[in-house]
N, C-alpha and C positions, 0 to 999 in steps of 0.2 A: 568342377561342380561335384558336389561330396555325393548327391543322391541322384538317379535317374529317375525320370517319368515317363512314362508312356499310356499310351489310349490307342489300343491296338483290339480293334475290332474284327473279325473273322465270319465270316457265313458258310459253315460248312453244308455239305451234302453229301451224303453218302447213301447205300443201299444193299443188299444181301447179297451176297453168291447166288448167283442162277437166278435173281429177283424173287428167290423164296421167301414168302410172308416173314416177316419180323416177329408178329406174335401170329397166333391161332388161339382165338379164343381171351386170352390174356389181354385188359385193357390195355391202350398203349398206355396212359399217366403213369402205370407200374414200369413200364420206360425208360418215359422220360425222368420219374423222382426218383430211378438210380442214377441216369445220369447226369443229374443233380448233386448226389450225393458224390459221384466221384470227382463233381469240380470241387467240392469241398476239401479231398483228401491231396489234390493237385494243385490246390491255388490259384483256379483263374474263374472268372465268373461268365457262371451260362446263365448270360439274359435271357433269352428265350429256348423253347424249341418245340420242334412240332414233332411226331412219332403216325407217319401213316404207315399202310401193310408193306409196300414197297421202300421204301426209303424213308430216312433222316434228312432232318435241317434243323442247326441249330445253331445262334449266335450267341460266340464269346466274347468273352473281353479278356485279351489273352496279356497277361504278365509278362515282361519283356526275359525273364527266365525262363520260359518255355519257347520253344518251336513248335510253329505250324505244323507240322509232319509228327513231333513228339506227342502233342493235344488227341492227334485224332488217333493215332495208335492206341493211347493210354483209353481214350472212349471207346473203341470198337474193339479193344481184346477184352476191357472189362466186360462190357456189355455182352459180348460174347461164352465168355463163361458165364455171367448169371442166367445168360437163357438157357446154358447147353446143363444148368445143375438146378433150375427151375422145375417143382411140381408137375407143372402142365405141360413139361417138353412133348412134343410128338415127336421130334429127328432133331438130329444133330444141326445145330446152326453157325453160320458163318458170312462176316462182311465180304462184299467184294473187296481187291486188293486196294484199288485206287478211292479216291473220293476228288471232291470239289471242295476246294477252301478261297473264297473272294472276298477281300478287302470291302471293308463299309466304314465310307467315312463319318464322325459323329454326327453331322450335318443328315444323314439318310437313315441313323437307329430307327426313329420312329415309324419309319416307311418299310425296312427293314421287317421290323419287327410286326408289323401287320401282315404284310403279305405271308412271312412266316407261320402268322396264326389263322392266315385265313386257307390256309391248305385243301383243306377237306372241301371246301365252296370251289377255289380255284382247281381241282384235278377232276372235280365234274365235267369241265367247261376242254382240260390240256394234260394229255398222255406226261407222264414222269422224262419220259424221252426227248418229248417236246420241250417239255420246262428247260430240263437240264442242257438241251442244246441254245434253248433261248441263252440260260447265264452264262453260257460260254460263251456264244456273239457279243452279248452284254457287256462281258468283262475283257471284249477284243484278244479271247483266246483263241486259236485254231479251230474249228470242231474237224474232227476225223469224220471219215465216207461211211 
């Protein structure tokens, strides 16, 4: 076969060092439309994403040229510099080391992509903690004690 195809779907999550706020003050959409920007500079496409004070979640449609592990690095150092050389920094910011990356098959984008956008309604209702131990059940990972 001369060319490859792929439909490589990802739902990542991630969240700060020490769960320190993501912004203070600063919209999240300022964000997410960097993190936007830098699917542009990398070549893969972010369908969605949400930006609350705790954590990220965002789904891509990862290019069979990149790695899982490569995606979220290149998001969370960018992201990282432009908060820590951001106007309105108050401290120094940083990801935690790890994150959450789970497969979504095409058949689940649209499901996917709601629950994504319904964040803000859903963490009224379920602690960050909770959720993230939910997708890990979900996705028949381990959870740790």
């Amino acid at each position: 076969m001369p060319h490859s195809y792929t439909q490589i779907f990802i739902h990542y999550v991630f969240s700060p060092k020490s769960r320190f706020p993501i912004f203070t003050g600063e919209k999240p959409d300022l964000i997410l439309n960097y993190m936007a920007g830098i699917n542009k500079n990398y070549d893969f496409n972010l369908v969605c994403g949400y930006v609350m004070p705790d954590h990220v979640h965002l789904l891509i449609n990862l290019p069979a040229k990149h790695s899982v592990a490569e995606i979220a690095k290149v998001i969370k150092a960018n992201t990282s510099r432009f908060l820590n050389t951001h106007p309105q920094k108050k401290s120094r910011f940083e990801w935690q080391e790890g994150y959450g990356a789970f497969s979504c098959s095409f058949s689940m984008i649209d499901t996917v992509k709601t629950y994504i956008q319904n964040q803000e309604e859903h963490h009224k209702h379920h602690s960050f903690e909770d959720e993230y131990r939910s997708l890990l059940i979900k996705h028949n990972i381990e959870v740790p004690s």
